[in-house]
C-alpha positions in Angstrom: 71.7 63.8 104.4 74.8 65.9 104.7 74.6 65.7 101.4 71.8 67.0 100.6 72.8 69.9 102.8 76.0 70.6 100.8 73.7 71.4 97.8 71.7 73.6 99.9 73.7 75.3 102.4 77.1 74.9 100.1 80.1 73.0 101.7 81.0 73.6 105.3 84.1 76.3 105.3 87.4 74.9 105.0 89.5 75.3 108.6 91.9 78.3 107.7 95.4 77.6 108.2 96.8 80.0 110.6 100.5 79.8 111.9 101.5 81.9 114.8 105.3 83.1 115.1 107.1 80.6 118.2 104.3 77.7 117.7 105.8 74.3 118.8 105.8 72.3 115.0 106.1 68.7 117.1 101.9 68.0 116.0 102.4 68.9 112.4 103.6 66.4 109.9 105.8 67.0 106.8 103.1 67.9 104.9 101.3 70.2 107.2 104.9 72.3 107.7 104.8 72.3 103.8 102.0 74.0 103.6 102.7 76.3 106.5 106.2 76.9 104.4 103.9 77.5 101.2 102.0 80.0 102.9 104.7 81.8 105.0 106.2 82.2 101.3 103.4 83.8 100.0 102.7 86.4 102.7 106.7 87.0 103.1 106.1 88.0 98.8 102.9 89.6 99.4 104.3 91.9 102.6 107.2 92.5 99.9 105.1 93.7 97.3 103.7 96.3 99.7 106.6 97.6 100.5 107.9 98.1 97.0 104.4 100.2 96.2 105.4 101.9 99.7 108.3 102.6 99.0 107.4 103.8 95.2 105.1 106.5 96.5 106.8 107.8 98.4 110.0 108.4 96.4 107.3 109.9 94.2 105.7 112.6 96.5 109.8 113.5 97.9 110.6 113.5 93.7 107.1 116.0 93.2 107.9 118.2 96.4 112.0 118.7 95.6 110.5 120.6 92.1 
């Protein structure tokens, strides 16, 4: 029956991982903290990439106003 109610309804949602700053890591596994290391990574590069663009516009506006 369940299924049956994946073709229907789709499949359940998957449990988002979430990882908040001072959590005690003694539950996880290896493999968990990998993939809490994994995604760390990516929003550390992602956070990084903002700032670059950040930071890029705005040397552009002082660059356009000094003219």
């Amino acid at each position: 029956m369940a299924k049956t109610d994946d073709k229907v309804f789709g499949a359940p949602p998957k449990k988002k991982t979430i990882h908040e700053i001072g959590e005690n890591l003694d539950t996880f596994s290896a493999n968990e903290l990998a993939e809490r290391i994994e995604l760390l990574q990516a929003e550390i590069a992602r956070l990084d990439m903002a700032r670059a663009a950040k930071e890029a516009s705005r040397a552009a506006a002082a660059s356009f106003f000094k003219s």
